[in-house]
C-alpha positions in Angstrom: 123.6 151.1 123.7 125.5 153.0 121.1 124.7 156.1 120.6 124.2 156.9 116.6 121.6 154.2 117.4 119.3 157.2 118.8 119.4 158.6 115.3 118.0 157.4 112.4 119.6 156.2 109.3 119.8 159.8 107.5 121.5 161.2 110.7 123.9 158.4 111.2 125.0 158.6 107.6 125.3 162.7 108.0 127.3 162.3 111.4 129.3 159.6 109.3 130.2 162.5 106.7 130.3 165.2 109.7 133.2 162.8 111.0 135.3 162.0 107.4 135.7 165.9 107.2 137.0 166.2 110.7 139.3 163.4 110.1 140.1 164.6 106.4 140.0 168.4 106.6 138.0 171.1 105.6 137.9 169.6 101.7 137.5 166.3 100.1 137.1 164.5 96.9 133.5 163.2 96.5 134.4 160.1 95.2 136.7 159.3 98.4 134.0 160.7 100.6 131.2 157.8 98.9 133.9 155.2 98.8 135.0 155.8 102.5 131.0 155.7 103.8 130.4 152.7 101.7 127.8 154.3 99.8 126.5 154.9 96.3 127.1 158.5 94.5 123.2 159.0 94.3 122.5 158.5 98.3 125.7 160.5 99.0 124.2 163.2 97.0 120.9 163.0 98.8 122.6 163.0 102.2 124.8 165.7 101.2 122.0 168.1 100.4 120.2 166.8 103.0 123.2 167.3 105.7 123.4 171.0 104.3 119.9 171.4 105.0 120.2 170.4 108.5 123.5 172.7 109.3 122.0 175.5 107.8 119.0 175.1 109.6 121.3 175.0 112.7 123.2 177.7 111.8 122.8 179.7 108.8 126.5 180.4 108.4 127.1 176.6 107.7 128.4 175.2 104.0 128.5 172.6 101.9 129.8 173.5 98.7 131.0 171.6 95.4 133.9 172.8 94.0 135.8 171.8 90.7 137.6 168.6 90.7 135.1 166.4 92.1 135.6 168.2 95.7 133.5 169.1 98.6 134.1 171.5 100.8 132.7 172.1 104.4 132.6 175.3 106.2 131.3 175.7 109.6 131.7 178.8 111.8 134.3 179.3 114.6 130.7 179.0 116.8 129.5 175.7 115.4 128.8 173.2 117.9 128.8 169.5 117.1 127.6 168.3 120.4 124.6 170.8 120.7 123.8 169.9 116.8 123.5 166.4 117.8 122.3 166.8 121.2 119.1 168.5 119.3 118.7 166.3 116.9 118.7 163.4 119.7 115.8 165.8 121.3 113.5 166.2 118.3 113.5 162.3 117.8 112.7 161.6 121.6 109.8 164.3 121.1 108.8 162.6 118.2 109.0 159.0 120.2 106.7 160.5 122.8 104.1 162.0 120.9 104.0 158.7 118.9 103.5 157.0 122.5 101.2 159.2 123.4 99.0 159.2 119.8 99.0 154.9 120.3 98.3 155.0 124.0 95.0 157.6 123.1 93.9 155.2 120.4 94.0 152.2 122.1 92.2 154.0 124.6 89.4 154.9 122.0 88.9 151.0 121.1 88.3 150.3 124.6 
């Protein structure tokens, strides 16, 4: 089993980005970063306010910012962890999975 298939679509595509900035530096065009994912310019502007969401919400000294000519830039802390970011994403979704077990396995119960 591959692992991005633990996440969902959103958090492959924001791991996808995560990855193009490693690869690419600390800035990129937007127009490379939607033609290198494959995707159009509105979902990579969903994802990309999304994704910035998501790091802040990991750690508040995370950035996505647009800067002139059609660039994005990414700024993460010295402290930023990629593997604990993912490794708590892959938690919430298996927490999610179980209390979704659980909530079918109490109402099948309840039809008995």
């Amino acid at each position: 089993m591959n692992v991005m298939q633990l996440l969902e679509k959103n958090q492959q595509v924001h791991f996808q980005i995560l990855a193009v900035f490693f690869q690419n530096g600390s800035e990129i065009s937007y127009k490379k970063l939607a033609k290198t994912l494959s995707i159009s310019a509105p979902t990579l502007q969903k994802e990309l306010q999304n994704l910035h969401q998501n790091l802040v919400a990991f750690h508040e000294d995370a950035t996505l910012t647009y800067l002139e000519n059609d660039q994005v830039q990414l700024t993460l802390p010295l402290d930023f962890s990629l593997k604990n970011s993912f490794i708590r994403i892959c938690q919430r979704r298996s927490i999610f999975r179980f209390c979704l077990i659980c909530f079918f396995i109490e109402m099948s119960q309840r039809r008995k």
